[in-house]
PAPADO-829617 format. One record per residue (C-alpha): residue number from 1; x, y, z. Coordinates in steps of 0.2 Angstrom, whole numbers. Layout:
BEGIN
<site><vexdo>NUM</vexdo><xx>X</xx><yy>Y</yy><zz>Z</zz></site>
...
END
This chain:
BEGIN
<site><vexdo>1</vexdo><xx>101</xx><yy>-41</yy><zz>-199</zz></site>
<site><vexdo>2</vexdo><xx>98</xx><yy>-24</yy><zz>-206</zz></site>
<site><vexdo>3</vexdo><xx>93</xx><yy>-16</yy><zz>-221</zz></site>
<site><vexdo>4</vexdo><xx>105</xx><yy>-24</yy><zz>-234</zz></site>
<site><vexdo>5</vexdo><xx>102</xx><yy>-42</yy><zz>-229</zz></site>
<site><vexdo>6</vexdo><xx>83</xx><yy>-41</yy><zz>-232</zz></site>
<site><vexdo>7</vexdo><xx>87</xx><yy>-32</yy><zz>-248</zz></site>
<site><vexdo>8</vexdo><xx>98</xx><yy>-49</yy><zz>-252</zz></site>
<site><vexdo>9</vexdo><xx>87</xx><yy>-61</yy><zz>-243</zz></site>
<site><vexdo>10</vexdo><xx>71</xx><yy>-55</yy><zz>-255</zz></site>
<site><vexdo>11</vexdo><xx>83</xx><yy>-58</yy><zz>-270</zz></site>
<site><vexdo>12</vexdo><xx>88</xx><yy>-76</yy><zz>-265</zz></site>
<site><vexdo>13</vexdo><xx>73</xx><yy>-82</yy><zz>-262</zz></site>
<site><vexdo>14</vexdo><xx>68</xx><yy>-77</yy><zz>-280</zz></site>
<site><vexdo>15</vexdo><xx>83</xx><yy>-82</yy><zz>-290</zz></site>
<site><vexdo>16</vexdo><xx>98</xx><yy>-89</yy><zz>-277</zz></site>
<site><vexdo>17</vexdo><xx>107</xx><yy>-90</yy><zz>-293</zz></site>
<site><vexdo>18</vexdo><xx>111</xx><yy>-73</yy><zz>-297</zz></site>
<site><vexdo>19</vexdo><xx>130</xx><yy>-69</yy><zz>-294</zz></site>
<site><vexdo>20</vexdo><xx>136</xx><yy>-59</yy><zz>-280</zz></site>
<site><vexdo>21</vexdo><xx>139</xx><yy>-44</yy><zz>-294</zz></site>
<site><vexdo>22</vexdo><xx>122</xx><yy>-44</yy><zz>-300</zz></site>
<site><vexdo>23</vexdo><xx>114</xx><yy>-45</yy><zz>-281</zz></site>
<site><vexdo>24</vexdo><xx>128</xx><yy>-32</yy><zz>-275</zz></site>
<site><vexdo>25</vexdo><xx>120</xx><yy>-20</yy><zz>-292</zz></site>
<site><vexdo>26</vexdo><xx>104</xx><yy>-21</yy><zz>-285</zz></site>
<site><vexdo>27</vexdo><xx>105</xx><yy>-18</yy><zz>-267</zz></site>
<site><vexdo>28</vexdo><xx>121</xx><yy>-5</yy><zz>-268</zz></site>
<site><vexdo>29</vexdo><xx>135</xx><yy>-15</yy><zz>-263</zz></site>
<site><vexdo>30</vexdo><xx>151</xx><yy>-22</yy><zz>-268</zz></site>
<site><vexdo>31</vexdo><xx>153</xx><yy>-42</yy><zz>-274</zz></site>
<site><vexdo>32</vexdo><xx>162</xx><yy>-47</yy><zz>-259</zz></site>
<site><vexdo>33</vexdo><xx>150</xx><yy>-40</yy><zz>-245</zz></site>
<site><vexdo>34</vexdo><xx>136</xx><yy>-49</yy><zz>-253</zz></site>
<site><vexdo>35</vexdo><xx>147</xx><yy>-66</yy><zz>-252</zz></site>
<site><vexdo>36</vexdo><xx>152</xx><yy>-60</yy><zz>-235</zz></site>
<site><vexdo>37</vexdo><xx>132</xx><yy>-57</yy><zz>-229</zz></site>
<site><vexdo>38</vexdo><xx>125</xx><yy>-73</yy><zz>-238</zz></site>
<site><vexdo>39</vexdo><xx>139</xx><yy>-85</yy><zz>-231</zz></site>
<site><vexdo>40</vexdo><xx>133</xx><yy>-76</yy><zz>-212</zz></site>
<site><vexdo>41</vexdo><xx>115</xx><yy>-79</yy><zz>-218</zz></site>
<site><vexdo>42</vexdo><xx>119</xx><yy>-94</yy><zz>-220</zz></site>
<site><vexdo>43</vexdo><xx>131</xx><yy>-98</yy><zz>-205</zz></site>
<site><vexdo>44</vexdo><xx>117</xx><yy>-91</yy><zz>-194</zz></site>
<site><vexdo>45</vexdo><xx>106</xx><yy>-103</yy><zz>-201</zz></site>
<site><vexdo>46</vexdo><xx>94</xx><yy>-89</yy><zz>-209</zz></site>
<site><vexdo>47</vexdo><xx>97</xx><yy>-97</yy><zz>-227</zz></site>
<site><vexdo>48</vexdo><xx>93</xx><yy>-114</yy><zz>-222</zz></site>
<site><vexdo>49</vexdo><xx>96</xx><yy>-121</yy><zz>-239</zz></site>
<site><vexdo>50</vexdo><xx>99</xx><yy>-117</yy><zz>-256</zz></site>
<site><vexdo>51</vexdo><xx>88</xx><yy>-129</yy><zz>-266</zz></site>
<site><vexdo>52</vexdo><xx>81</xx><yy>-132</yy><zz>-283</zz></site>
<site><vexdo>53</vexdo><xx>61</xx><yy>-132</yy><zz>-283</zz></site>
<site><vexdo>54</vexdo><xx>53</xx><yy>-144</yy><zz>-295</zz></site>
<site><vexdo>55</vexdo><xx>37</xx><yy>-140</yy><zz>-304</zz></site>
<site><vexdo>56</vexdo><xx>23</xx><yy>-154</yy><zz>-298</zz></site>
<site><vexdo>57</vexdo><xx>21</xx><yy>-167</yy><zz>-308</zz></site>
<site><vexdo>58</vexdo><xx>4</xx><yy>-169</yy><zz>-318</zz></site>
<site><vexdo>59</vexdo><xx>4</xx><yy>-187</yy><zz>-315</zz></site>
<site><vexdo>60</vexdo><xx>4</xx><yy>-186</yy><zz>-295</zz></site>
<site><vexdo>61</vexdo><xx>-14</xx><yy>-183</yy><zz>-288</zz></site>
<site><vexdo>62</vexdo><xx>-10</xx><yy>-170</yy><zz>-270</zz></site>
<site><vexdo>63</vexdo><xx>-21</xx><yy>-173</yy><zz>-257</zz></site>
<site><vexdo>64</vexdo><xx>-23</xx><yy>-163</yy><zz>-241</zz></site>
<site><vexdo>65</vexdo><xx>-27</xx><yy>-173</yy><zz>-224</zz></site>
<site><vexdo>66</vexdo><xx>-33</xx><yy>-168</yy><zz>-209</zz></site>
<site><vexdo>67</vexdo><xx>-29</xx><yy>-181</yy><zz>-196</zz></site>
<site><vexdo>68</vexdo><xx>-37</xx><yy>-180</yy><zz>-177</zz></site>
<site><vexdo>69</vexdo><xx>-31</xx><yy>-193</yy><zz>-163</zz></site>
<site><vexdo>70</vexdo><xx>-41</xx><yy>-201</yy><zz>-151</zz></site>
<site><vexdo>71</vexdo><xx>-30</xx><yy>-195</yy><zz>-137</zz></site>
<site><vexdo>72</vexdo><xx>-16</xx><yy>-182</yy><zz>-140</zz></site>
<site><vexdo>73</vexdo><xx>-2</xx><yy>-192</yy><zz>-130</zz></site>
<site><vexdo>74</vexdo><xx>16</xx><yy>-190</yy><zz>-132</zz></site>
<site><vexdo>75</vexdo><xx>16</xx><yy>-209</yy><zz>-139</zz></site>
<site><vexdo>76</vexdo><xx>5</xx><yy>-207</yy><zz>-153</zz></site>
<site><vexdo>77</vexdo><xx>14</xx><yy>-189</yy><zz>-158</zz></site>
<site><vexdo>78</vexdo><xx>31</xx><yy>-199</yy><zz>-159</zz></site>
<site><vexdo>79</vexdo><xx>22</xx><yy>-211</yy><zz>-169</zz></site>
<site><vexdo>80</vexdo><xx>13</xx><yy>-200</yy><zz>-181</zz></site>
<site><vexdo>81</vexdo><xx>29</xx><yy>-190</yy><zz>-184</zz></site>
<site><vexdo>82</vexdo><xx>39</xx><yy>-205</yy><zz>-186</zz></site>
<site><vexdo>83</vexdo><xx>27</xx><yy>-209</yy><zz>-201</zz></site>
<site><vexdo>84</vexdo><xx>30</xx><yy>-192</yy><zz>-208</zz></site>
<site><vexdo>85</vexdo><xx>49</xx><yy>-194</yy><zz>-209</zz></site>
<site><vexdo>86</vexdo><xx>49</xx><yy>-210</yy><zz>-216</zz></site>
<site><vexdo>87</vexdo><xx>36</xx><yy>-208</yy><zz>-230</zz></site>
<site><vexdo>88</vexdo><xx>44</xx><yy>-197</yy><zz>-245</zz></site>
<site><vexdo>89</vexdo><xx>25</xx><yy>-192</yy><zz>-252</zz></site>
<site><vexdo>90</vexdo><xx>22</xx><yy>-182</yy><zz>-238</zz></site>
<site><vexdo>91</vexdo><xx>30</xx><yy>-166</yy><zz>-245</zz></site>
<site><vexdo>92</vexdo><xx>22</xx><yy>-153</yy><zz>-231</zz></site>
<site><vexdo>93</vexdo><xx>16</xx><yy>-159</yy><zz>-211</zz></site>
<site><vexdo>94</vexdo><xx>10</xx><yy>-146</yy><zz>-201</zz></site>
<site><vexdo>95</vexdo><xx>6</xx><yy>-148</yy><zz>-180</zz></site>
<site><vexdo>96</vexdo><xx>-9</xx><yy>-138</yy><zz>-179</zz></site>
<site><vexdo>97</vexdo><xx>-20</xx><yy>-131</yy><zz>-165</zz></site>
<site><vexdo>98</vexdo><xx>-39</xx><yy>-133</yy><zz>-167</zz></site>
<site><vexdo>99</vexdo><xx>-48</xx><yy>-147</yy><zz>-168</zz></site>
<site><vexdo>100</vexdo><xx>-36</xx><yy>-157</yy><zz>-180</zz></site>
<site><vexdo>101</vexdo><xx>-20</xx><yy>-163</yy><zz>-172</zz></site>
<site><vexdo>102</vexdo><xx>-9</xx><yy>-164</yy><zz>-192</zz></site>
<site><vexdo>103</vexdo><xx>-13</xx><yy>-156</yy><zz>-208</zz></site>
<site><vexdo>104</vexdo><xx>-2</xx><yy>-166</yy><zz>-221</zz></site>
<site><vexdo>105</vexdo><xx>0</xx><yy>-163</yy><zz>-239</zz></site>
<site><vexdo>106</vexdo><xx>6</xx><yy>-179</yy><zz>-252</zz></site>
<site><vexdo>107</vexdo><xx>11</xx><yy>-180</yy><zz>-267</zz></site>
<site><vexdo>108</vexdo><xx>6</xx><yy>-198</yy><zz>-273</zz></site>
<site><vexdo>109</vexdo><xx>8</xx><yy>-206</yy><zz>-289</zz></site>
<site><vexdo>110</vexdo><xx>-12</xx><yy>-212</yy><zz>-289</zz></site>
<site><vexdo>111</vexdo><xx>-26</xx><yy>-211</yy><zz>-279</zz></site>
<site><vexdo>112</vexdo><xx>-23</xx><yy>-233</yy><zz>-278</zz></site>
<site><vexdo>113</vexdo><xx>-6</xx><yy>-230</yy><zz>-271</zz></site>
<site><vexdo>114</vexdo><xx>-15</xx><yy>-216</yy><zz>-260</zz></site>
<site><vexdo>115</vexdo><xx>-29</xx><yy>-229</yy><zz>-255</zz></site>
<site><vexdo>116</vexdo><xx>-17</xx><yy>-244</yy><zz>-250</zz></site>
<site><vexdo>117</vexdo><xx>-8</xx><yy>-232</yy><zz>-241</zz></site>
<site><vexdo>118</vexdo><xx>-22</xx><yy>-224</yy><zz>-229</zz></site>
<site><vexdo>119</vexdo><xx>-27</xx><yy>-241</yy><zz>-225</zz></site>
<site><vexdo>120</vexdo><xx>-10</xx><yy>-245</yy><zz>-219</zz></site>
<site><vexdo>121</vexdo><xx>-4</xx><yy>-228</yy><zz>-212</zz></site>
<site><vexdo>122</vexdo><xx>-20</xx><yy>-221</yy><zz>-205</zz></site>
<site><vexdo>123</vexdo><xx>-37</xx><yy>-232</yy><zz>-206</zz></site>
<site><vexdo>124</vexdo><xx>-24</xx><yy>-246</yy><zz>-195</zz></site>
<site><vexdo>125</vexdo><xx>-16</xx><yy>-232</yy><zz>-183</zz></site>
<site><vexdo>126</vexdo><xx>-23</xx><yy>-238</yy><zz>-167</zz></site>
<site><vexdo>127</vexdo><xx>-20</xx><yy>-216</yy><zz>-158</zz></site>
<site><vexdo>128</vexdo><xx>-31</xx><yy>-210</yy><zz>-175</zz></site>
<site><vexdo>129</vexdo><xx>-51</xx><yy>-205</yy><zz>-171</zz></site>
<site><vexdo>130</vexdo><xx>-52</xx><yy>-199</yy><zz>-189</zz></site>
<site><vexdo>131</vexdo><xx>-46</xx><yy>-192</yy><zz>-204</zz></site>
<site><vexdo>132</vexdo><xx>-50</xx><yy>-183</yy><zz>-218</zz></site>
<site><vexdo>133</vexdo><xx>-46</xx><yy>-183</yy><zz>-235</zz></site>
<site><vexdo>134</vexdo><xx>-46</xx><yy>-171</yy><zz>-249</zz></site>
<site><vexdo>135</vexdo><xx>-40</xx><yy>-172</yy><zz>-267</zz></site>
<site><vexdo>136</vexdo><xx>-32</xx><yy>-155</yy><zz>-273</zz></site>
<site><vexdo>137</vexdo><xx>-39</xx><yy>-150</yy><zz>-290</zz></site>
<site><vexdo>138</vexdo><xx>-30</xx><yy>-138</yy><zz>-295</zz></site>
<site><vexdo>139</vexdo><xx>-15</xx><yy>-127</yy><zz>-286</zz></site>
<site><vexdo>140</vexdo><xx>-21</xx><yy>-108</yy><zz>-288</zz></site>
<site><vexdo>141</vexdo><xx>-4</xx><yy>-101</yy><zz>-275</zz></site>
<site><vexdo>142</vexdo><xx>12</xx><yy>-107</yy><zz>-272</zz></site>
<site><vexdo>143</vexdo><xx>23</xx><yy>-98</yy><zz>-263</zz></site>
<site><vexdo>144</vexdo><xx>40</xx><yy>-102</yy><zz>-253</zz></site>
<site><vexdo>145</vexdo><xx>48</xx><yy>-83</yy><zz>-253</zz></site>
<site><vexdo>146</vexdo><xx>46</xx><yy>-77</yy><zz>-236</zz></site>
<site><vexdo>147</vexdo><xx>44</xx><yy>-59</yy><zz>-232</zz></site>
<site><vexdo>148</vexdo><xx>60</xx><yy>-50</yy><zz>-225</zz></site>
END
């Protein structure tokens, strides 16, 4: 990767709907090398995927939780990830070092439907000590462009 494909890559990540022309105008190069680089980029697996990003609907409450096991064994991460995958609310879910074992960020249509679901995903999980849970009031950064 040199100079050129972190000049593309910071343009992508901004707009990945610009056309090759436009991209190639701002970093100095012809159409077809900026097709050529971004299908390498994303060949190599750099560009993971070109998706649309929503705005967050005011009806959904997000909530942050910090979850801590009673014993950090293989079993019970299987089985908390497997929860992770198979819930759509969970948006972000991060394997953390510290005292918590998971910081996970949903997207729920209520704090009810948030409520039934703790009871069931979490308060019932036989590998969780504790959790905590706190209700996002208001989102002051967002950010998914990653320095190049």
């Amino acid at each position: 990767m040199d100079g050129f494909d972190r000049k593309i890559l910071k343009l992508v990540q901004e707009n990945n709907l610009q056309t090759h022309q436009s991209i190639g105008n701002k970093v100095g190069l012809s159409a077809s090398a900026v097709r050529k680089r971004l299908v390498a980029l994303r060949e190599s697996g750099i560009i993971a995927a070109d998706v649309s990003l929503l705005r967050p609907d005011a009806s959904q409450v997000q909530i942050v939780v910090t979850v801590i096991f009673q014993d950090a064994s293989t079993e019970a991460h299987d089985q908390f990830e497997s929860l992770i995958q198979s819930t759509p609310q969970i948006m972000q879910a991060y394997h953390v070092s510290g005292e918590e074992d998971y910081i996970i960020i949903l997207h729920c249509p209520s704090l009810d439907w948030y409520e039934k679901w703790n009871l069931t995903a979490l308060v019932a999980n036989p590998f969780i000590r504790s959790f905590n849970s706190r209700v996002v009031w208001s989102r002051k950064k967002y950010a998914t462009a990653q320095p190049v």
